[in-house]
Every structure is written in structure tokens, then in C-alpha cells.
N, C-alpha and C positions, 0 to 999 in steps of 0.2 A: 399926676404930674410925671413927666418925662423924666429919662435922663437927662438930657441935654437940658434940659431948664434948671435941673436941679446942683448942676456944675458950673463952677465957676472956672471958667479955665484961663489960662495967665500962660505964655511960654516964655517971658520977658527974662525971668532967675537963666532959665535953660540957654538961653540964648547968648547972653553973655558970661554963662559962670564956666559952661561946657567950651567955649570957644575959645574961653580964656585959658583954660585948663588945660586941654587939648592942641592948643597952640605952644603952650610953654610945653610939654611934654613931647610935643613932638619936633621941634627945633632942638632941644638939649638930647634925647634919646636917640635919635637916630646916628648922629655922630657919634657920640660915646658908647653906641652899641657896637658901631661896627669896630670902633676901636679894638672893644674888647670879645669879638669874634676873631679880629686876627690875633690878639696874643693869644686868646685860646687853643685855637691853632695851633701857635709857638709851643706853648704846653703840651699840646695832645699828641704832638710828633716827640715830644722825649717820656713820652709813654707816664704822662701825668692824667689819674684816674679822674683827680677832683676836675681838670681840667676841661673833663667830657660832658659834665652837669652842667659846669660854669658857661659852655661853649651853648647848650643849648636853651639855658635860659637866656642869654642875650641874644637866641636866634628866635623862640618865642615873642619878648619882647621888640625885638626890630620889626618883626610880619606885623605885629597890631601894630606900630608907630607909624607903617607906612600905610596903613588906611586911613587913620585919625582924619585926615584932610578930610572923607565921609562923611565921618561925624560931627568935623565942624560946620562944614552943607547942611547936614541935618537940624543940625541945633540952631545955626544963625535962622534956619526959616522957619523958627517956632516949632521943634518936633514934627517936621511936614517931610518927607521921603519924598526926593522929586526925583528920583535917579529909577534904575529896574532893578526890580522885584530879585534877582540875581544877584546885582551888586550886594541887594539889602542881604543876602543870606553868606553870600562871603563876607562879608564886613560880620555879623554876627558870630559865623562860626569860628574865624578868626579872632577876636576879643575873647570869646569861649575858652579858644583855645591856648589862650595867653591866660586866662587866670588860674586856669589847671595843668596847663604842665609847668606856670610858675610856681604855683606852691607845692607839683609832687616835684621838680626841681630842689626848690629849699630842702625838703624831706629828704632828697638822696646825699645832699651837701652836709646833711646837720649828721647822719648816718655816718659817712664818711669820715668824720673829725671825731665823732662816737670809737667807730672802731679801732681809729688811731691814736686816739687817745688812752681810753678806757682798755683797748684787748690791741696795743701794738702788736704782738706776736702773735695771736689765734686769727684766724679768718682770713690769711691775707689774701686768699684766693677772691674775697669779695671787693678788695682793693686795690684792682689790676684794672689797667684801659681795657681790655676785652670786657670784662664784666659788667664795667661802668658804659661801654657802647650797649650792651645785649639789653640793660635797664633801659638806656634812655631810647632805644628802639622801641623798647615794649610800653612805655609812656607815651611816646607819640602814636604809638601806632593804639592803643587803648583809646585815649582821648580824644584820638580822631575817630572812631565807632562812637565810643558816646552821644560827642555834638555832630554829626554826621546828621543825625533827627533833624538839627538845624535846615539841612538840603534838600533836604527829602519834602517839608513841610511847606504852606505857606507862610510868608515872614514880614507880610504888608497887611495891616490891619486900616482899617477906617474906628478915627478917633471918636467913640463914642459921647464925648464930654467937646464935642467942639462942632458946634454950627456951619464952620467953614471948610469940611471935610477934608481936615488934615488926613493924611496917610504915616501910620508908625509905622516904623521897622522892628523888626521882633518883638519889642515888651510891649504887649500888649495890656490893656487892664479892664474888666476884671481878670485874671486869668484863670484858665481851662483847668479840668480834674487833670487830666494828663500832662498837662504841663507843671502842675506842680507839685505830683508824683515824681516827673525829673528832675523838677528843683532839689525837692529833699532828697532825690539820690543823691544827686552833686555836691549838697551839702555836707554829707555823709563822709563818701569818699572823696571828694576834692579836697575838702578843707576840715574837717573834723578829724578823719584821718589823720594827715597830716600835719598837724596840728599839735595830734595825741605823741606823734613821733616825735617831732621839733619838739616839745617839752620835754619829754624823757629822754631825749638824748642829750641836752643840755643839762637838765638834771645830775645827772650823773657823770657827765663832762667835768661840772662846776663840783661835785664833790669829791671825784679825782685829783682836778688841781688844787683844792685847796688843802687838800691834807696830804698832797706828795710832795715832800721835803726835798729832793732832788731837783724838781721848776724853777726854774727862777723869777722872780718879782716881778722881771719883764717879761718874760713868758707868760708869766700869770695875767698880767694885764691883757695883752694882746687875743689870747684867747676869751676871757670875760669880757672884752671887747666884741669878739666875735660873738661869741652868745648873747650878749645882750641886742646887735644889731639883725642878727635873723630873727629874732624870736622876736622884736620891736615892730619888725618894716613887715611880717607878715599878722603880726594881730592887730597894727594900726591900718594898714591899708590892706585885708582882705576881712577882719571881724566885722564892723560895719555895715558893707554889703551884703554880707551873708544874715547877718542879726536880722535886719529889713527883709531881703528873698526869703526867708522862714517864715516871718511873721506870714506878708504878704499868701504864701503858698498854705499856709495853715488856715487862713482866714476867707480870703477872695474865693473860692471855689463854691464856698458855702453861704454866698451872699454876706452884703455889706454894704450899707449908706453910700450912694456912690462919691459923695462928698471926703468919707472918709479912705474910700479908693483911690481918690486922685491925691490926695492928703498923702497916705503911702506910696503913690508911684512918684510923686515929686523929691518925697525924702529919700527913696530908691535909686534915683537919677543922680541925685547929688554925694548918694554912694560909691552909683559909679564912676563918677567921675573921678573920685578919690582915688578906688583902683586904679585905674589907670598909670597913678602914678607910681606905680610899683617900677616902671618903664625906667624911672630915672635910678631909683634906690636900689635894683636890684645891681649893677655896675657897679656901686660905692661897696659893694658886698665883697667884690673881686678882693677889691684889694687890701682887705681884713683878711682873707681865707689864705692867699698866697704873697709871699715874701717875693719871689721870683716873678709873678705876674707884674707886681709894681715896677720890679726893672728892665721889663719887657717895655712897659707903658712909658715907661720916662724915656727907653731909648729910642723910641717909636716917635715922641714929642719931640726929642731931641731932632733927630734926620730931619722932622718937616718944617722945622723951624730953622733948619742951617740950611736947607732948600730955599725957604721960601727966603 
């Protein structure tokens, strides 16, 4: 027996959960992102460190929110890639590139509140706009070699599990030895990494302020606030994804029921769809970390509302 006999394939879930997802993500994301690219801005010109993390995670997130429209092409025609082979690998390496340097982003932000909290006075050389640009250079410029393979590769597959010879973009399934040797790197360093960070630096954030008599109770708040909401928004919307890309990378190369293959690339899909919303949550993040950001944002609200 075939593959294709042996699949049952359905793109129905895909078609309206992805278009739904991705519609709402990228109507509320692109606006609020560029909102807060330009207070970032405003921050980064009065030589605010945190401000240079914050500026390039909402510039991450903007570059994926303006391809979405792809993805929703993609997903209304049943996972059928009708666009070129090109588009498909920019649209990849771009979403790629939006989930890694959004979580090494959180990572330099959670560092950041670490040092100032934990060691105000030692390190401040790591707490300078200079320093904070020379990191999030070497983040983008890292993470663009990594998914760069994305460019380099083909990125249009023929849907093995489907008679009417849909064409995928990137995820392919089963996938390749090679391919998910990159996985668990990614996994590795994109998100366990950082991950390992984001814990420990809140860890010890949260037992700084609790036993520093000096804070105050609204202080207190406001930072446990904060930790609870990065440490939230990246194990709820990037664990998931990554839990499924493991399995899937550990299993698929080494053969598998193809039943049980499409079974994993469906619950994979509906992972990342989740991702994606980091697009929205990461913005809501702004305005926990900075006091001054928020009244960048209100006076920004304000002018376009006494304009309009």
C-alpha cells in the first residue's frame, strides 16, 4: 500500500484556523508595532540601553506580520503554495527569523532588568546603548547565517499525502536527516538557551525583590509583573512549537506510520500558528519594562487623536 492511500488528508482545520489567526495578528500587529518602533526610537536617542532590544523586537515582529498575507494564500488554498519558489523561501526565512531573534530579544531584555536589578552598580559597561546596539547586531547578523540554509535550499515540496498535488512551502514531512539535525540545533540555541536565561535571571530578580526592604510594594508589583509576563508569553507561545519540532525531528527521519506523520505535522501547524502570536504580546511587554515608554505611547495617541 501506498503512501498516499494510506493518508488521509483534510486541509479544512488549516484553512480557516491559520487565516483566522493570521488575519487577526496581522491587523492588530502591524499597527502597534510600528507604534512602538517609533517610541523606541524616542528611547534610543536619549541613550536608553533597554530601548535597543525593545526597538528590535518590534522590528522582527513587524517583517513577519507583513508577509502573513502569504500565509494566509497559503492556508486558505489548503497548504497549496501557488506563488514562486522564492517568495516561499523569503516568507520562511523571515518567520525563522522572527522566532529567533524574538526569544534571543526576550533573553537580552530579561539580562538587562537582571543587571539592574541584581548588580545596579557592577557591569554597567554591559548597560550602555553601545553595547546593547554591538548585541543586537551580532543577533541579527548570527540568525541571519543560521536560516540563510532556508535560501540556499529548495523550499517547495510535493505533498506526499495528497492526490491532488498540493505544493508545501518549507515543512515539509516526513523530514530529512539534515533537516532535523537543524532543528535540534535551533532548539538548542534559539529557545532552550534562552530559555535557561529567562529563568535564572528572573529567579534571582524575584529573590532580590523580595527580601530587599528598601522596594517598595509598588515596585514590587510592577517588576513581578514583569517577570511573570516574559517568562509567560515565551513558554506559552514558543514551548509548544518547539515540544512538537523535537518530537517530530527525533522520530520522522527514522521512519513512521505515515498516518502518524500527518497526525504530527497537523498538531505542528496549529503550533505555529500559536507562534505567531507572539506578534501581538510581545508590544504589551513594552510597556511593563518602561515607565517612559508608556508616556511616549500616550503622547503619540494623544497628537493623533487631536489631529484626527
Amino acid at each position: 500500500m501506498n503512501n498516499t492511500s494510506r493518508c488521509h488528508d483534510d486541509h479544512t482545520l488549516d484553512k480557516y484556523l491559520f487565516s483566522l489567526v493570521y488575519s487577526t495578528v496581522m491587523v492588530i500587529s502591524v499597527p502597534i508595532n510600528c507604534i512602538f518602533l517609533y517610541t523606541s526610537c524616542i528611547q534610543v536617542r536619549k541613550k536608553n540601553e533597554l530601548a535597543v532590544y525593545l526597538f528590535s523586537l518590534s522590528l522582527a515582529d513587524l517583517l513577519y506580520s507583513l508577509i502573513l498575507p502569504l500565509w494566509i494564500d497559503y492556508a486558505w488554498h489548503g497548504d497549496d503554495w501557488r506563488l514562486s519558489a522564492l517568495l516561499c523561501q523569503i516568507s520562511a526565512f523571515l518567520m525563522h527569523m522572527n522566532f529567533y531573534t524574538s526569544t534571543a530579544f526576550l533573553a537580552c531584555i530579561s539580562v538587562d532588568r537582571y543587571l539592574a536589578l541584581v548588580h545596579p552598580l557592577k557591569l554597567q559597561y554591559l548597560r550602555t546603548r553601545r553595547f546593547s546596539v554591538i548585541v543586537s547586531i551580532t543577533v541579527w547578523v548570527s540568525e541571519s547565517i543560521v536560516n540563510s540554509v532556508i535560501l540556499v535550499n529548495k523550499e517547495t515540496f510535493s505533498d506526499s499525502c495528497n492526490s491532488t498535488n498540493h505544493t508545501l512551502c518549507y515543512d515539509k514531512y516526513p523530514l530529512e536527516w539534515w533537516q532535523a539535525q537543524l532543528n535540534i540545533f535551533r532548539i538548542c540555541s534559539g529557545y532552550l538557551a534562552p530559555l535557561m536565561i529567562i529563568l535564572f535571571c528572573y529567579y534571582r530578580i524575584y529573590q532580590v525583590v523580595r527580601y530587599n526592604q528598601a522596594t517598595v510594594d509598588e515596585e514590587k508589583k510592577k517588576i513581578k509583573k514583569l517577570i511573570l509576563n516574559i517568562t509567560v508569553t515565551f513558554i506559552v507561545f514558543f514551548s509548544p512549537y518547539h515540544v512538537v519540532l523535537l518530537v517530530r525531528s527525533i522520530k520522522e527521519p527514522y521512519g513512521m506510520e505515515p498516518q502518524f506523520v500527518q497526525l504530527m505535522y497537523k498538531i505542528y501547524r496549529i503550533t505555529q500558528a500559536l507562534t505567531s502570536l507572539n506578534c501581538i504580546a510581545d508590544p504589551i511587554l513594552y510597556c511593563f519594562v518602561s515607565e517612559t515608554a508608556r508616556k511616549d505611547i500616550l503622547n503619540l495617541l494623544k497628537c493623533c487623536l487631536t489631529k484626527a
